[in-house]
N, C-alpha and C positions, 0 to 999 in steps of 0.2 A: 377288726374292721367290719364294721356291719354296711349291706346293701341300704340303701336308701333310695326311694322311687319320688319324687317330686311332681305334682302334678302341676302345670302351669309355667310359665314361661315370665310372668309378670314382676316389676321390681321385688315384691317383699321375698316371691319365690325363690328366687334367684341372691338374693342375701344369703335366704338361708342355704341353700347349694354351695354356696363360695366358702362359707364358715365353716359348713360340714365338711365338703372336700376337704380342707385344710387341715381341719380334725384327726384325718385319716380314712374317713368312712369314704366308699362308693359310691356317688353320685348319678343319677338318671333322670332324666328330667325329660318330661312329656308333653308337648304342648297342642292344645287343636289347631292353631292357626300357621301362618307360613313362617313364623317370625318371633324375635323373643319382646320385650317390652312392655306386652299387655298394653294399658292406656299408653303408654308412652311411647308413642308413634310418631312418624314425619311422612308429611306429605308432599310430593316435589312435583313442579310443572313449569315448564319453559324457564327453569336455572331459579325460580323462586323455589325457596325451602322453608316451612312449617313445622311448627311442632303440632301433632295433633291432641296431644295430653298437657299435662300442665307449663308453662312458660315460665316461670320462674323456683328458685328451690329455696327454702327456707330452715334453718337450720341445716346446714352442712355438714355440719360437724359428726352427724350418724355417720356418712359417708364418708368422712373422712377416719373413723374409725373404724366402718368396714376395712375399707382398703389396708391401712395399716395392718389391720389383725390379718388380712388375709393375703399380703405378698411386701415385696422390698419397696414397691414404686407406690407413692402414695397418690393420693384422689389428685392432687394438681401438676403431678406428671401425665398422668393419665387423659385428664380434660384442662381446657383453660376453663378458670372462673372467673367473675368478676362482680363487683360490689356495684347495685343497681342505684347510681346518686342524682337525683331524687328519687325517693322508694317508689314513691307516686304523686300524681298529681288528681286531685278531685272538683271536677266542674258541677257543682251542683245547679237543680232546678232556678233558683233564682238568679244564676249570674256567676255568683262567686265562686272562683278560681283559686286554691290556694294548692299551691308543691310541698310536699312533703320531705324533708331530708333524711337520707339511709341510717337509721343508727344513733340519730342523735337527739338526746330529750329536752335539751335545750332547743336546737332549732327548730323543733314539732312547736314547741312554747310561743317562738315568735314568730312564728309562719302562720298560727291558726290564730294568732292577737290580731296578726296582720289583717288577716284576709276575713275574720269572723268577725273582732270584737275583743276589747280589753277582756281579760279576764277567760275569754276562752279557753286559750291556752293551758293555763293552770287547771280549771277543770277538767280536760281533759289529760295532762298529766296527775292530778290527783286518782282518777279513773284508774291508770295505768299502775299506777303507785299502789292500790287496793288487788289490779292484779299481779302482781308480784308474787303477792299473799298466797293467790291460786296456783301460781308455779310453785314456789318454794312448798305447799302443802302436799300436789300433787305429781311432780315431777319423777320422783319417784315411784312411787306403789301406782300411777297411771300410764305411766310412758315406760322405764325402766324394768318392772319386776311383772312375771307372769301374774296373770288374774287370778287372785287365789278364790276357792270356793266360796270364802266366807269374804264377801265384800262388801259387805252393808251399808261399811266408811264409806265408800267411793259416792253412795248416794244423796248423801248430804253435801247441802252445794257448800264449798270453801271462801266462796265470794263473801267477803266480812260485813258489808254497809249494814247488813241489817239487822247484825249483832252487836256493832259498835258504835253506829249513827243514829239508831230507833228510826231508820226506814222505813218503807214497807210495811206498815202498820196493816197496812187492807189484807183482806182475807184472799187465798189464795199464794202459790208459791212465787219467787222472785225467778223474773224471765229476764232475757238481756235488754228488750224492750223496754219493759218496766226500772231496768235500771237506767239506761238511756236517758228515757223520761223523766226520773225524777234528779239526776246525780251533771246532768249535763244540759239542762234548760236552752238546746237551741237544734233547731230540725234538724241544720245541718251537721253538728254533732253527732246528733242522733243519728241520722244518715251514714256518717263515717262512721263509725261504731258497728252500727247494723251491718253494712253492707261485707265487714269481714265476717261474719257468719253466713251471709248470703252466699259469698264465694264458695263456701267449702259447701255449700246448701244444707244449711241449718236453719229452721224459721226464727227467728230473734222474738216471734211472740210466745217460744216454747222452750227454747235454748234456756237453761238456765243462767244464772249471774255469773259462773263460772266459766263460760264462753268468750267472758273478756281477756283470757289467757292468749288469745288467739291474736288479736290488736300489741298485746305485751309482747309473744315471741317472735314476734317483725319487727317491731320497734326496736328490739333488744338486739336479735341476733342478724339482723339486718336480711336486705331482700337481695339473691347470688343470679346472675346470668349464667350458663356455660355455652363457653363458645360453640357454634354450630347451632344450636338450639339443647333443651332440653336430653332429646332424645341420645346426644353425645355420652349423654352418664349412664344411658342404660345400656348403648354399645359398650363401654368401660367395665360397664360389668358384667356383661354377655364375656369379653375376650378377658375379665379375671377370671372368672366361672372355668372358658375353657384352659385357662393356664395352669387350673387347680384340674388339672383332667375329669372335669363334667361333663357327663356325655348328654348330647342334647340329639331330639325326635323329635320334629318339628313335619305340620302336618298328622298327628298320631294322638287321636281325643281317648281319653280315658273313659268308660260308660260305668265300671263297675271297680268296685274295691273288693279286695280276696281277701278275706278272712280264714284262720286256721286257730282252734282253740280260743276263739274269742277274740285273736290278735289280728291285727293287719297282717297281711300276709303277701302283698302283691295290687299290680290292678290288672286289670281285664281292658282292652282296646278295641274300637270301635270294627277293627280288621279282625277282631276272635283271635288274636293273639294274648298272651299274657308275658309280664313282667314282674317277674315273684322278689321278691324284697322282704327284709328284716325291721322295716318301716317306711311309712308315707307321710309323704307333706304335699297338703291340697293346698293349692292357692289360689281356690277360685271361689262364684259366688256362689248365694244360701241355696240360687234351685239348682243351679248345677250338684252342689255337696248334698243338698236332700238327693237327687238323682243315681247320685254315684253311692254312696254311702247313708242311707234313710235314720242307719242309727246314731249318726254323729251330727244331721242337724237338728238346729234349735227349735224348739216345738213352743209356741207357733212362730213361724219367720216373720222377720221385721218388715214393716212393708218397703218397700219399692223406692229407697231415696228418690230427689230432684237428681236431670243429667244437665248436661254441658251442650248448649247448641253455639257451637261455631262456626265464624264467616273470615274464611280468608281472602288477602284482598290483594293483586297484584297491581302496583300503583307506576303510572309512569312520573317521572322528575324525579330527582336528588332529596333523599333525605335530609332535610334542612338541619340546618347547627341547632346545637341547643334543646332538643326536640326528648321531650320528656320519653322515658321505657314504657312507661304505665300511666297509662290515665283513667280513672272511674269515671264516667261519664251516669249520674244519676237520674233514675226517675223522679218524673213531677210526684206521681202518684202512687208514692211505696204500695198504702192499703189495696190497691187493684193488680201490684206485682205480687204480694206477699199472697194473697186468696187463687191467684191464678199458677204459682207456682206448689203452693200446699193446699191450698184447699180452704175453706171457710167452714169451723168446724168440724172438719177432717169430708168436706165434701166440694167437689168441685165448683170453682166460683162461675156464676151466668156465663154464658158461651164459652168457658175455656175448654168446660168439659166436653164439648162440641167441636173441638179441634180449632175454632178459630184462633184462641191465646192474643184478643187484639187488643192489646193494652202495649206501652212504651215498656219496656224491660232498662234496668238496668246494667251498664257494657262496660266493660275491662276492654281499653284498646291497648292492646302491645307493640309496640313499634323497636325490635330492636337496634341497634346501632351494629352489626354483623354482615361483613362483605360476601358472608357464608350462605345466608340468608337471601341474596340476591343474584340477577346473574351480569349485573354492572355497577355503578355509581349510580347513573342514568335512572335508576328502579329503586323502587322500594317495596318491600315485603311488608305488611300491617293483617292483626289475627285481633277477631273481635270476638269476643267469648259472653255471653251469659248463661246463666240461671235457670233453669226449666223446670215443668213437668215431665218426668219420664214420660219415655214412649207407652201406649194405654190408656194414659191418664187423658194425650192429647195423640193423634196419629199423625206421628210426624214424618211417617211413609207418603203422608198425601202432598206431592208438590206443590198446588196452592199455599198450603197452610206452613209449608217452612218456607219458599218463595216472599209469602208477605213476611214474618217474622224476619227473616235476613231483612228485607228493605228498611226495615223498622230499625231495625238496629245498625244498619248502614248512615240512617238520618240522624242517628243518635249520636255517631263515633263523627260526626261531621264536625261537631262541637269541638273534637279533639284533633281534626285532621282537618286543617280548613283545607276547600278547591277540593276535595274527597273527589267526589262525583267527578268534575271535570279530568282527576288525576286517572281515575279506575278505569284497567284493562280489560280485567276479566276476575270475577270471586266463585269461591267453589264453599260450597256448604257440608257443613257437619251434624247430623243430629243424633238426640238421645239414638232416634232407628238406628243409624248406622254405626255407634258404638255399640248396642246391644251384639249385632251382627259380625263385627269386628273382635269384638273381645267376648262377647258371650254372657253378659250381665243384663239382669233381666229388668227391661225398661233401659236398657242405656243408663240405667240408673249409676251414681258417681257417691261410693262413699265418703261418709266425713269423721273426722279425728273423733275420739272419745273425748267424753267429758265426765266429770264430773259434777253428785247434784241429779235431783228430778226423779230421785228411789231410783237411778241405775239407767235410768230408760236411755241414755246418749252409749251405754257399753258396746262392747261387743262380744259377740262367742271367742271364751279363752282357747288360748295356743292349745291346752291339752283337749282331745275331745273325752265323749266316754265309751271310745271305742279303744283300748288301748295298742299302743304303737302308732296312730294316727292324730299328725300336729295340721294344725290350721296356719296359714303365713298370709299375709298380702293384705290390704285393706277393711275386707269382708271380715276378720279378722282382729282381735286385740293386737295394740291399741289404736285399732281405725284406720283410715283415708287420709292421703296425702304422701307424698316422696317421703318426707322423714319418718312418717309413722311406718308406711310399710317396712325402712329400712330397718326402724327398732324390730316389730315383728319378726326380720328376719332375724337378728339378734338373737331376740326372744323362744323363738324356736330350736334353735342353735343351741342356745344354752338346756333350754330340757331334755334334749336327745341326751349331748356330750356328758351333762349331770347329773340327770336326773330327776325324777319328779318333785323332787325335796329344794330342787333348786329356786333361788329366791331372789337373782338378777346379777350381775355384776358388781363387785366392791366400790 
């Protein structure tokens, strides 16, 4: 039974806590904040309840083999789930309205004929149809098996069009944009398509072709609610964690890592206490691990992803029948979201880098159908989420400047919430600032799943570092951002401790 020190409290962390527990090994687990979840927070006021991290889960099934591997009661004893049907609905710039159904590739077929245009539809399942290709190529050696040193593969993008259609003839590499543009001949396509790398904030004029994996694993394995909100799966796995007797320090920031013969050896606490351990698993971000550990990060750190600025909304009247979970609500003017969220040229676009950010953003409005969520019939709960520049890039400390963006994006969710305005009680704002400060990531920044394609540039720093006895978990982390990714990582971690470094994933 080896000690094991955990830093972090965050989903991927806490995977791997539960796997290792189970294992046998000793668990401890250290977090700076009052609370476990990391992003995955709730925020509660007069009987309304929020998720402050992501609203929906995709791919489950990690989760659901967490659980199993790690006690008798499986992921749907634990939380209620539910199949989100329509997955979405998308109000684009010019009018058109089309719903999305959960899971189904036929009804995407006739819904986007419907609402786009014959012929649509097909395009856009042929789209889907090519990524496939990218799952079945990379599902494994990218999501499944630790990052081996020699990953060259991974950098070559698996997206096929332009190995098998004579695409892309023009000079330069294949972006998701560019596939957009030539494979699916209509904005609003193009819009749909884009906007699922926007989510995770990935710029689609840089993303490679194999970004379309990300459209395919929602299509496929459909879009999950749990009940309560979100933040209900990371309680689930807070109280398996301590079922599996993990002890948890909450409140208690790790500054330094101990070293002993070149091994991990322990960490060091911000009270000058120590915690000596037989290994560590950091679950946090690149400046916190340069901070703590200088020889285990990545030289040089990636820059600063886009974060998540959210606007909750307390609404008075009855959630109405019928009333879609999710609706994208798009911008007119992708090119002035796309420059004001990454930059133009890797430089900030006129006045955003000036904190104003006055352009229309594109809005995910979530409205769930959960009595959990509210504190009557009488009320309803709605969370309006975009796409940002990190905190730095835009100061979104300064009230004016997130003040106007909520309004902006309040006007936008109108389109999806008719009588908004009329309905609204009271909204409380979220920005990149206040997840930096909440969770300790710098810029608020939110990362995103790996990819592959682009010579590697979408990766992340692998589970093993080269500090030996010190593993990486949680987003920041292979295989990236998002609920499922971090849960693989924890997986992933899991398995190199229990196995060893030779180890090469699950059967």
């Amino acid at each position: 039974m080896a000690r094991i020190v955990v830093i972090g409290a965050g989903m991927g962390a806490m995977a791997a806590a539960a796997r290792l527990a189970v294992a046998g090994h000793r668990v401890a687990v250290y977090e700076r904040a009052a609370t476990h979840g990391g992003g995955v927070g709730r925020f509660e006021r007069d009987g309304f309840v929020f998720d402050t991290g992501p609203g929906l889960l995709h791919l489950p099934a990690v989760y659901r083999d967490l659980f199993v591997k790690t006690g008798k009661e499986p992921l749907e004893r634990c939380v209620g789930m539910s199949q989100v049907d329509p997955a979405s609905r998308h109000v684009f710039a010019d009018g058109t309205d089309v719903s999305l159904p959960n899971a189904s590739r036929a009804g995407v077929v006739r819904a986007l004929d419907d609402a786009v245009g014959p012929g649509a539809g097909e395009r856009w399942s042929d789209l889907v149809n090519r990524a496939r290709e990218v799952w079945d190529a990379t599902r494994r050696p990218l999501l499944e098996e630790p990052l081996r040193e020699d990953h060259a593969a991974l950098g070559q993008d698996p997206y096929p069009a332009g190995r098998k259609r004579g695409l892309f003839r023009r000079r330069g590499p294949v972006t998701l944009a560019s596939v957009a543009e030539r494979e699916l001949g209509d904005a609003r396509l193009a819009a749909l398509l884009e906007s699922h790398a926007l989510a995770y904030g990935l710029d689609p004029r840089r993303a490679p072709g194999s970004a379309t994996v990300l459209p395919y694993m929602e299509q496929t394995f459909g879009s999950w609610y749990v009940s309560g909100g979100v933040r209900a799966l990371a309680d689930a796995l807070y109280e398996r964690c301590r079922a599996r007797k993990v002890e948890f320090h909450f409140e208690a920031e790790v500054v330094r890592l101990l070293e002993e013969d070149g091994r991990a050896a322990g960490v060091e606490l911000a009270d000058g206490s120590v915690a000596e351990a037989d290994m560590v698993v950091a679950g946090v971000s690149p400046g916190r691990l340069a901070a703590i550990a200088p020889g285990a990060a990545a030289k040089p750190q990636a820059p600063v992803p886009p974060g998540r600025f959210t606007v909750f909304l307390a609404l008075g009247g009855a959630r109405p029948d019928g009333v879609v979970h999710r609706t994208v609500v798009h911008t007119g003017d992708r090119a002035a979201e796309l420059a004001a969220v990454f930059g133009d040229d890797d430089r900030p676009a006129a006045g955003h880098g000036s904190g104003r950010g006055d352009y229309r953003p594109t809005v995910t409005v979530l409205r769930p159908d959960d009595p959990a969520t509210r504190p009557d019939g009488g009320h309803e709960a709605v969370t309006l989420v975009a796409t940002v520049a990190p905190h730095g890039r835009v100061d979104w400390a300064d009230v004016p400047t997130a003040d106007g963006f909520a309004d902006r994006m309040v006007d936008a969710a109108a389109a999806a919430v008719p009588g908004l305005r009329e309905r609204l009680l009271w909204r409380e704002v979220r920005t990149p600032a206040d997840t930096e400060a909440a969770v300790g990531a710098e810029g608020g920044g939110v990362p995103a799943p790996v990819l592959a394609g682009a010579d590697g540039g979408f990766l992340r720093p692998g589970n093993a570092t080269p500090v030996p006895g010190l593993h990486l978990a949680g987003g920041f982390a292979h295989p990236g951002g998002g609920l499922a990714h971090a849960g693989m990582s924890g997986a992933l971690v899991a398995g190199l401790i229990v196995s060893g470094a030779d180890w090469r994933g699950s059967q």
